[in-house]
N, CA, C and O atoms as CSV, one atom per row, in Angstrom:
chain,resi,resn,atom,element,x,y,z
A,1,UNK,N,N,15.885,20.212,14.735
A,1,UNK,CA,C,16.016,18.940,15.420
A,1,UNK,C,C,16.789,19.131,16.720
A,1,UNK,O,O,17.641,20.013,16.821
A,2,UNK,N,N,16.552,18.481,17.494
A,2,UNK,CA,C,17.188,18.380,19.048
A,2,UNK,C,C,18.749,17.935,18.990
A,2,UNK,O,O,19.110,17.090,18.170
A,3,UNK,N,N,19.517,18.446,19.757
A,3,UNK,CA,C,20.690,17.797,19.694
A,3,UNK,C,C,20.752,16.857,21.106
A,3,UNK,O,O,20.300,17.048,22.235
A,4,UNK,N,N,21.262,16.132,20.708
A,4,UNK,CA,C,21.752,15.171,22.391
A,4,UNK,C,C,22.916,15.034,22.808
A,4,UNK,O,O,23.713,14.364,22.153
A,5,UNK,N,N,23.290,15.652,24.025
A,5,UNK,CA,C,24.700,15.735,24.132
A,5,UNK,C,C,24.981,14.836,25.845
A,5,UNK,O,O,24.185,15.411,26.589
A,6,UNK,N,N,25.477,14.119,26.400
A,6,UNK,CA,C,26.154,13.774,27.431
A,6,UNK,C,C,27.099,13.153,27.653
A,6,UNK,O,O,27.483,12.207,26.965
A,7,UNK,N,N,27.708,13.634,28.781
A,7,UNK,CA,C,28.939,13.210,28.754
A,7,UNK,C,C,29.489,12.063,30.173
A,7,UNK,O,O,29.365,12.225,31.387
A,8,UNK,N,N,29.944,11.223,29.598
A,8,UNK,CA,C,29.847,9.659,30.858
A,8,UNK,C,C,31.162,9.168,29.950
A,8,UNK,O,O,31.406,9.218,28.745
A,9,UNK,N,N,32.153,8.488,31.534
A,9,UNK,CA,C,33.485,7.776,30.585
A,9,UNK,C,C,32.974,6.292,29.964
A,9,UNK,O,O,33.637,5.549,29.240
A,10,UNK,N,N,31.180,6.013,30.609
A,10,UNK,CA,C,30.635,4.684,30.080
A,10,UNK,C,C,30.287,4.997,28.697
A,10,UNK,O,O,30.050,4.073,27.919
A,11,UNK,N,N,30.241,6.090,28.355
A,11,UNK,CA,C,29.399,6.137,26.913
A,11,UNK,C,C,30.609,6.812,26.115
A,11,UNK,O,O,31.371,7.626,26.638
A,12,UNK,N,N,30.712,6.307,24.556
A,12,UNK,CA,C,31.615,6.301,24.347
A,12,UNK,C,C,30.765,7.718,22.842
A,12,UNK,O,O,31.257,8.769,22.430
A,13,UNK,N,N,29.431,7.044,22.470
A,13,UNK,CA,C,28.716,8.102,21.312
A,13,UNK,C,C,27.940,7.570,21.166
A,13,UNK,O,O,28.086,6.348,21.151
A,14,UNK,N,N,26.276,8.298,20.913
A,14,UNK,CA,C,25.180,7.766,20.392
A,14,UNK,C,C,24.939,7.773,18.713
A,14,UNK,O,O,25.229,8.682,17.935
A,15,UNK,N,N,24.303,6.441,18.403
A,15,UNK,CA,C,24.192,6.488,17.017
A,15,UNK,C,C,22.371,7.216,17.164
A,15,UNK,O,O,21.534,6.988,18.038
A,16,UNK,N,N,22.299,7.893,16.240
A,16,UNK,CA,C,21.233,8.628,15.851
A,16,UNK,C,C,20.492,7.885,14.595
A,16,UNK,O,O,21.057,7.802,13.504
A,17,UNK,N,N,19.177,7.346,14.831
A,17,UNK,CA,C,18.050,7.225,13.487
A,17,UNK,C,C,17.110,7.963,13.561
A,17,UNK,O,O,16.809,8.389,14.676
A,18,UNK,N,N,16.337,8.358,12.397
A,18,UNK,CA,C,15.071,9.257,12.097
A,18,UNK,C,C,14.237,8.065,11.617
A,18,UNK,O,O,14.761,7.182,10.939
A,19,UNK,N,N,12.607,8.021,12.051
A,19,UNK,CA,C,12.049,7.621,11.291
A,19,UNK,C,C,10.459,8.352,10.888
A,19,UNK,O,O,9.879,9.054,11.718
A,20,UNK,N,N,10.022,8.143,9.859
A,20,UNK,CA,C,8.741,8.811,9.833
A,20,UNK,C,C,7.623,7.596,10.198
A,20,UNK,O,O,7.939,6.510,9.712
A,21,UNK,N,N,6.667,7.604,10.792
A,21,UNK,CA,C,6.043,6.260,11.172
A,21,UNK,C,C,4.584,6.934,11.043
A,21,UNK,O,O,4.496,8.141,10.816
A,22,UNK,N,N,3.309,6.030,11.210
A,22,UNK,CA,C,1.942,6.148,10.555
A,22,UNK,C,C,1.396,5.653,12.407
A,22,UNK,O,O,1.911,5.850,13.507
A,23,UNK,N,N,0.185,4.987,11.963
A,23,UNK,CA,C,-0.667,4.336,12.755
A,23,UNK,C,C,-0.571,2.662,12.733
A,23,UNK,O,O,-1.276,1.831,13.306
A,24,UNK,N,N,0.672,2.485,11.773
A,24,UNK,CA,C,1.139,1.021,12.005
A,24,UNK,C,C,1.990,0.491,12.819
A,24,UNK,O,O,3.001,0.660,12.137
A,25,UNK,N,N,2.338,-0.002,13.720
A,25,UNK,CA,C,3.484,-0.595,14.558
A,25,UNK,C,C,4.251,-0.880,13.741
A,25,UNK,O,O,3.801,-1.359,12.700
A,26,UNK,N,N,5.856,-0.681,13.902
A,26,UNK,CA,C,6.787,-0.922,13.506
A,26,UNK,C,C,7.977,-1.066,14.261
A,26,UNK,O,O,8.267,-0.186,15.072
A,27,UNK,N,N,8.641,-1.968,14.120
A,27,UNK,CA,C,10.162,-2.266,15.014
A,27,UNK,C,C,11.130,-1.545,14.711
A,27,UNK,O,O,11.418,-1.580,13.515
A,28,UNK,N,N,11.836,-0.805,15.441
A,28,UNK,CA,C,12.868,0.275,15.314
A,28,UNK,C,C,13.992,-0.295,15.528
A,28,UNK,O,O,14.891,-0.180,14.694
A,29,UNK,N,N,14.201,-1.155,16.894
A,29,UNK,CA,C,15.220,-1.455,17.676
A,29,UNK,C,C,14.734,-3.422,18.063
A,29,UNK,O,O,13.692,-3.875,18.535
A,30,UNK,N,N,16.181,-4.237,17.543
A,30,UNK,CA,C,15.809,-5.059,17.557
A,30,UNK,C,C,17.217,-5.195,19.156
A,30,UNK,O,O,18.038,-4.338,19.482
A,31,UNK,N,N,16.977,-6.570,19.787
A,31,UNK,CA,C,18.091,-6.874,20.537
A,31,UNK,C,C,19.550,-6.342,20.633
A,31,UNK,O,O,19.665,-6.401,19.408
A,32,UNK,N,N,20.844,-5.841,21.055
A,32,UNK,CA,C,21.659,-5.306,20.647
A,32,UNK,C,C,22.873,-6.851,19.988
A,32,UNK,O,O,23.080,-7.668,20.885
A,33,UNK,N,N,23.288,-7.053,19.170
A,33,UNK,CA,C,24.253,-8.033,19.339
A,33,UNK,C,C,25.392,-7.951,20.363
A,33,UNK,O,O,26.227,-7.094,20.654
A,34,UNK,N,N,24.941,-9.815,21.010
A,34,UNK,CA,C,25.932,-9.866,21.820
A,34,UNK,C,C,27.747,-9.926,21.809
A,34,UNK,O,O,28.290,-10.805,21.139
A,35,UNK,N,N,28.460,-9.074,22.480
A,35,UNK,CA,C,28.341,-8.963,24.006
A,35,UNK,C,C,27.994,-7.718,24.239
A,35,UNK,O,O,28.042,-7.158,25.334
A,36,UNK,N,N,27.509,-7.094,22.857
A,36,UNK,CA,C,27.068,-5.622,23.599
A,36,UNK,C,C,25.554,-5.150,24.386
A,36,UNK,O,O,24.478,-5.747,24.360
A,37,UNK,N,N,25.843,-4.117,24.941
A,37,UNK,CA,C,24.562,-3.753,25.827
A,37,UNK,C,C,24.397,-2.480,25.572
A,37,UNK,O,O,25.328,-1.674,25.582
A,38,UNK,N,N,22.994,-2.141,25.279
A,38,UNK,CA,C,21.867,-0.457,24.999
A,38,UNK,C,C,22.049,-0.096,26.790
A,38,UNK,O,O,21.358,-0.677,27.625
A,39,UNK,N,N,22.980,0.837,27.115
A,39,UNK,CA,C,23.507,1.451,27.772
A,39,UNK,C,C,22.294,2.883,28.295
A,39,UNK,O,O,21.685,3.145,29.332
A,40,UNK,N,N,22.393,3.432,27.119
A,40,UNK,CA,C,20.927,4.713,27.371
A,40,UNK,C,C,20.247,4.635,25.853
A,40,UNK,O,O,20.820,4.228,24.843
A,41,UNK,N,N,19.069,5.061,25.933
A,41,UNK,CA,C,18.458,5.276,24.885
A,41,UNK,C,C,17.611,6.109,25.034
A,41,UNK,O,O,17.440,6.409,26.216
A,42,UNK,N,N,16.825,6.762,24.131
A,42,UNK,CA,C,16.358,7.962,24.059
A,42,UNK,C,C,15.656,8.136,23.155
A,42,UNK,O,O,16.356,8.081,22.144
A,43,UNK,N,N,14.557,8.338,22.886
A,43,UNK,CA,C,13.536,8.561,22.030
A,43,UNK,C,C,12.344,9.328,21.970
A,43,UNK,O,O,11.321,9.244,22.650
A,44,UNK,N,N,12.665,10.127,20.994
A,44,UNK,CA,C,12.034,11.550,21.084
A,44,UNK,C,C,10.703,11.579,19.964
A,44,UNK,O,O,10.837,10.992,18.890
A,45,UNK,N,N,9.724,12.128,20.212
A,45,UNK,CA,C,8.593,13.040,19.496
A,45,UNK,C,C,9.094,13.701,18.780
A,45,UNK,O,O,9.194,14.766,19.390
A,46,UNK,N,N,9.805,13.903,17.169
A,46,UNK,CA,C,10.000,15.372,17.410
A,46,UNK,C,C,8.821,15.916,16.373
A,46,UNK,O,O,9.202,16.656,15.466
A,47,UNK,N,N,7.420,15.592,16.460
A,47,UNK,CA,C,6.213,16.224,15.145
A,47,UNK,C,C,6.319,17.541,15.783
A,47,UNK,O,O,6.575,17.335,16.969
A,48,UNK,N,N,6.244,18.750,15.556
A,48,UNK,CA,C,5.645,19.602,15.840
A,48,UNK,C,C,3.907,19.868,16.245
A,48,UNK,O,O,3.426,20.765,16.938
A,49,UNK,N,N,3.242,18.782,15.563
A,49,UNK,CA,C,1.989,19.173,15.574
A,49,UNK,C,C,1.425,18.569,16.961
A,49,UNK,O,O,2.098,18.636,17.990
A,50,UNK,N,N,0.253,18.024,16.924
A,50,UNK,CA,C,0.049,17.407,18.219
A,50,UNK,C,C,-0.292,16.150,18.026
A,50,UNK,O,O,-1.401,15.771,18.399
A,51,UNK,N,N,0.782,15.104,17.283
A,51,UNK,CA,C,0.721,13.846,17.015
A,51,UNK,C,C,1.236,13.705,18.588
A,51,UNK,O,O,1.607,14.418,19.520
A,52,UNK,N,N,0.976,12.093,18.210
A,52,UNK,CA,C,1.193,11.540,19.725
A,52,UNK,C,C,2.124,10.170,19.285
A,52,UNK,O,O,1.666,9.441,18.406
A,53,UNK,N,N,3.291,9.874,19.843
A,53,UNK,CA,C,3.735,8.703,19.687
A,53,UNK,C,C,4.018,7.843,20.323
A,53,UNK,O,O,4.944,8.343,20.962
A,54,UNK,N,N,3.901,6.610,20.753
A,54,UNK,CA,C,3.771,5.135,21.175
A,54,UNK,C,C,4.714,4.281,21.367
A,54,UNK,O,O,4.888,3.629,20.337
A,55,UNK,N,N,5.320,4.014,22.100
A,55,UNK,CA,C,6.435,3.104,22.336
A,55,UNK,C,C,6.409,2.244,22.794
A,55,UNK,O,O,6.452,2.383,24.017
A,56,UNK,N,N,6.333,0.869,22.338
A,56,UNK,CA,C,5.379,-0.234,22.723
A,56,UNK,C,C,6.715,-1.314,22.991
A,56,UNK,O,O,7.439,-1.471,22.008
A,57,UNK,N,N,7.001,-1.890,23.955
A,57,UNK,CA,C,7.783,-2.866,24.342
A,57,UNK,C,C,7.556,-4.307,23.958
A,57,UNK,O,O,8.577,-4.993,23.911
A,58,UNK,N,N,6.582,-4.807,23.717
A,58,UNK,CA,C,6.501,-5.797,23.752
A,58,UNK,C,C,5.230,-6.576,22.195
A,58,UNK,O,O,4.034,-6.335,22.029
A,59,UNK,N,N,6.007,-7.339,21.491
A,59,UNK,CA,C,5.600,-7.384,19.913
A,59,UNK,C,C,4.091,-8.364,20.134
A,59,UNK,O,O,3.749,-9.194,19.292
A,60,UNK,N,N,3.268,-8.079,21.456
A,60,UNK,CA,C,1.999,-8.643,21.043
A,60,UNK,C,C,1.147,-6.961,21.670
A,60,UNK,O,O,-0.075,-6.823,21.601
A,61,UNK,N,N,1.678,-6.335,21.992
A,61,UNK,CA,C,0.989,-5.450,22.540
A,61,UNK,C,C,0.752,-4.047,21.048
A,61,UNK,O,O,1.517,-3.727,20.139
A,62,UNK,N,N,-0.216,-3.697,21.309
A,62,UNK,CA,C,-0.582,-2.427,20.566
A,62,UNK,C,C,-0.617,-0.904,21.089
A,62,UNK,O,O,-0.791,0.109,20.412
A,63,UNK,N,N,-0.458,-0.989,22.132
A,63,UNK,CA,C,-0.813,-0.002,22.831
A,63,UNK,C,C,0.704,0.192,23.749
A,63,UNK,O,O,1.446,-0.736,24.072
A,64,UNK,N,N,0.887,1.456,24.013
A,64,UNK,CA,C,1.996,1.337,24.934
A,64,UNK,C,C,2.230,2.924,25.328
A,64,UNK,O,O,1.332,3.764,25.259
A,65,UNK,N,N,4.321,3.344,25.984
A,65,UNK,CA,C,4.132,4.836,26.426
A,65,UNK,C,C,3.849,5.639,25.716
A,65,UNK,O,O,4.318,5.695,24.579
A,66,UNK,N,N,2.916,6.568,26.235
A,66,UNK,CA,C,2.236,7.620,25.175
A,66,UNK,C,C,3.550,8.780,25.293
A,66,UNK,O,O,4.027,8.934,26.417
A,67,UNK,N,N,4.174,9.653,24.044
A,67,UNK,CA,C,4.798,10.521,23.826
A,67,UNK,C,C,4.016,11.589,23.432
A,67,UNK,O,O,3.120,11.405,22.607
A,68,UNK,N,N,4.243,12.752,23.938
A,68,UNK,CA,C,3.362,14.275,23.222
A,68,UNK,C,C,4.040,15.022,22.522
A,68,UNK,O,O,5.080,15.306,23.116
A,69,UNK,N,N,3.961,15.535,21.443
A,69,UNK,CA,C,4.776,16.337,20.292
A,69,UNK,C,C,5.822,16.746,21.267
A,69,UNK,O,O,5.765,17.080,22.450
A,70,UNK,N,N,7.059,16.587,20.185
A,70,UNK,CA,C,8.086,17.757,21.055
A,70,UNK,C,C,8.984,17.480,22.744
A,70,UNK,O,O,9.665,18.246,23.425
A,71,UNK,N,N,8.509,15.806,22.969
A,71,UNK,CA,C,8.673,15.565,24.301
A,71,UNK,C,C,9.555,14.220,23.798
A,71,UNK,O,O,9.661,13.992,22.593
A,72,UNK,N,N,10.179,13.349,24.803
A,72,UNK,CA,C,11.283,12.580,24.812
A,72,UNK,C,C,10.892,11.450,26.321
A,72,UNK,O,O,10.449,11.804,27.414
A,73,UNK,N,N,11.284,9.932,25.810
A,73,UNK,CA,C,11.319,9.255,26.841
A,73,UNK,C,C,12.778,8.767,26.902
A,73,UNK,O,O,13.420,8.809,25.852
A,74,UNK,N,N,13.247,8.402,27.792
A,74,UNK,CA,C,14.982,7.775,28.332
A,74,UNK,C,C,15.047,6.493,28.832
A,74,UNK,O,O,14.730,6.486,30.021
A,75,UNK,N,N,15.370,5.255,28.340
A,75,UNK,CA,C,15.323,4.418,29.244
A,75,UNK,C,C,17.063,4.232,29.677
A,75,UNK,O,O,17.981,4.759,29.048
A,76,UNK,N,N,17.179,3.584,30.579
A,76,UNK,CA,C,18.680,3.531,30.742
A,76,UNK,C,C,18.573,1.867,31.069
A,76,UNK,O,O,17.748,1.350,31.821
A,77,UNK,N,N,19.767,1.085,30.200
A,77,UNK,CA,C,19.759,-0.644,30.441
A,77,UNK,C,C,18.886,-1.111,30.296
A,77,UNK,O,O,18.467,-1.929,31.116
A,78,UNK,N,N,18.137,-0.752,29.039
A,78,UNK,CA,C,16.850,-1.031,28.319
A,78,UNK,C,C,17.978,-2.086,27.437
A,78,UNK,O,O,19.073,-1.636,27.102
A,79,UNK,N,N,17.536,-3.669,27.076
A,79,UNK,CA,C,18.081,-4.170,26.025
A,79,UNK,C,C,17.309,-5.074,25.578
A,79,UNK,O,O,17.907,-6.023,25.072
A,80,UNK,N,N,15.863,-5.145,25.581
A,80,UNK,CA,C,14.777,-5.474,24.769
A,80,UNK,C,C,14.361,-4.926,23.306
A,80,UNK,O,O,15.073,-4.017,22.878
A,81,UNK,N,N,13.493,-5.285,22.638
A,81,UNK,CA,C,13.621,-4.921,21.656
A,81,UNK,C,C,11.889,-3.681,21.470
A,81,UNK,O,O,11.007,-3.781,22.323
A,82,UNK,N,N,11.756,-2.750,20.373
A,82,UNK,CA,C,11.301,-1.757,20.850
A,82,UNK,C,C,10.858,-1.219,19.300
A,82,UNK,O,O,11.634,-0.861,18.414
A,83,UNK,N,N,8.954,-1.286,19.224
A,83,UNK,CA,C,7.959,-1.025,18.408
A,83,UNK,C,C,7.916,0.550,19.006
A,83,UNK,O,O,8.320,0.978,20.087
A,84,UNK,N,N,7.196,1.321,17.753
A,84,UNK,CA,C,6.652,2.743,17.372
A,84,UNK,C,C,5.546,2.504,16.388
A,84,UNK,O,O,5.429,1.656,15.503
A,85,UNK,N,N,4.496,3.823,16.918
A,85,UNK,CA,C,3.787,3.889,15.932
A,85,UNK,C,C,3.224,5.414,16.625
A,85,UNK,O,O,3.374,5.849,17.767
A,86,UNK,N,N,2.465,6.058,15.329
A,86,UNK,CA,C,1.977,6.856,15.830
A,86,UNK,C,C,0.863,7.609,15.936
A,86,UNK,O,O,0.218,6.782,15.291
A,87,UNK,N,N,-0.037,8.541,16.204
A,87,UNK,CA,C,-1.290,8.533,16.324
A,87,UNK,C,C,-2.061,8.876,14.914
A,87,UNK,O,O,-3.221,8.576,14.629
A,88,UNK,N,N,-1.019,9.650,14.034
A,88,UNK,CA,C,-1.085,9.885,12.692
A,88,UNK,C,C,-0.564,9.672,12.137
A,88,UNK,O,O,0.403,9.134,12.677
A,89,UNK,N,N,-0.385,9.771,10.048
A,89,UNK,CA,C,0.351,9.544,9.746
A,89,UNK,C,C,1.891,10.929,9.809
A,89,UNK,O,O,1.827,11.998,10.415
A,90,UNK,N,N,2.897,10.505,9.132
A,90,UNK,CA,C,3.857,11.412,9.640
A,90,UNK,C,C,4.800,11.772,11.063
A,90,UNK,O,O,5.619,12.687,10.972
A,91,UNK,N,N,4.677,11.137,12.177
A,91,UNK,CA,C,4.712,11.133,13.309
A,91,UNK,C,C,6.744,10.688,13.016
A,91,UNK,O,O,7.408,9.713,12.665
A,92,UNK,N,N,6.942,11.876,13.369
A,92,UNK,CA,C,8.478,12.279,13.091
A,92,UNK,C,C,9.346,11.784,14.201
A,92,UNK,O,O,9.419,12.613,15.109
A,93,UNK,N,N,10.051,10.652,14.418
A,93,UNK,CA,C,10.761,10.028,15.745
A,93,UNK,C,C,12.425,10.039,15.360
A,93,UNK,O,O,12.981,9.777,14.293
A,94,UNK,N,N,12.933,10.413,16.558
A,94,UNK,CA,C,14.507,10.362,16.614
A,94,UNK,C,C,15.117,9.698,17.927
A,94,UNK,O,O,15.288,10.315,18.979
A,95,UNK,N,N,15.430,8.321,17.716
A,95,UNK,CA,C,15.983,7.496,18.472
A,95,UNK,C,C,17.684,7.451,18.475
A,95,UNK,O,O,18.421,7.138,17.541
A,96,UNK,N,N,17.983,7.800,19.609
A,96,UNK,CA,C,19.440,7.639,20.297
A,96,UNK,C,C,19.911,6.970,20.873
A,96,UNK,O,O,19.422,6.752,21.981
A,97,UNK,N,N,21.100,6.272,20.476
A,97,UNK,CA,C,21.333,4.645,21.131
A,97,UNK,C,C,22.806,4.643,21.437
A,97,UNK,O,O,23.587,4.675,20.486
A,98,UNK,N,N,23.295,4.605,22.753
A,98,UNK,CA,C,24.352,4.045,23.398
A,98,UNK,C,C,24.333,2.704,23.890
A,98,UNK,O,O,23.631,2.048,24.659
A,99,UNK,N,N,25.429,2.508,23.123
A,99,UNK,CA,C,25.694,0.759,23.339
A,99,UNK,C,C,27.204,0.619,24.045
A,99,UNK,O,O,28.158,1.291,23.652
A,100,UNK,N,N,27.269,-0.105,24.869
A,100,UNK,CA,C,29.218,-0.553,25.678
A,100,UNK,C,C,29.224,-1.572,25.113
A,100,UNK,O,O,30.189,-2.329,25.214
């Protein structure tokens, strides 16, 4: 598994989830409770194979950023809420979340 390491006096530690996800949409990340704010986030591919995974912003949409095994998207002051799914079943995701 990938480690994630950076260092900012804004970020204080990322909480780390695993999930295994299919070809169903599923919500990972709901709003942050207020007064806090998703600072960086990070969400990684990690299948080895050549699944593909989906990061879909918005809960009427099906379709969204395409991820390739082994690759990672970053949003920074992302504080919407945030669907996965993936092109197969098994599609191995590790989401990293800094919140202030």
């Amino acid at each position: 598994a990938s480690q994630i390491q950076i260092s900012s006096p804004f970020l204080k530690s990322y909480s780390h989830t695993n999930y295994t996800v299919g070809i169903t949409k599923i919500k990972v990340l709901d709003f942050p409770d207020v007064p806090k704010k998703r600072i960086s986030l990070i969400i990684q591919n990690q299948s080895p194979a050549t699944q593909i995974l989906y990061i879909i912003l918005n809960p009427n949409d099906d379709v969204g950023i395409a991820i390739s095994s082994l690759s990672s998207y970053v949003f920074d002051n992302y504080n919407g809420q945030v669907w996965v799914k993936g092109s197969d079943a098994g599609t191995v995701v590790h989401i990293a979340e800094a919140l202030n």
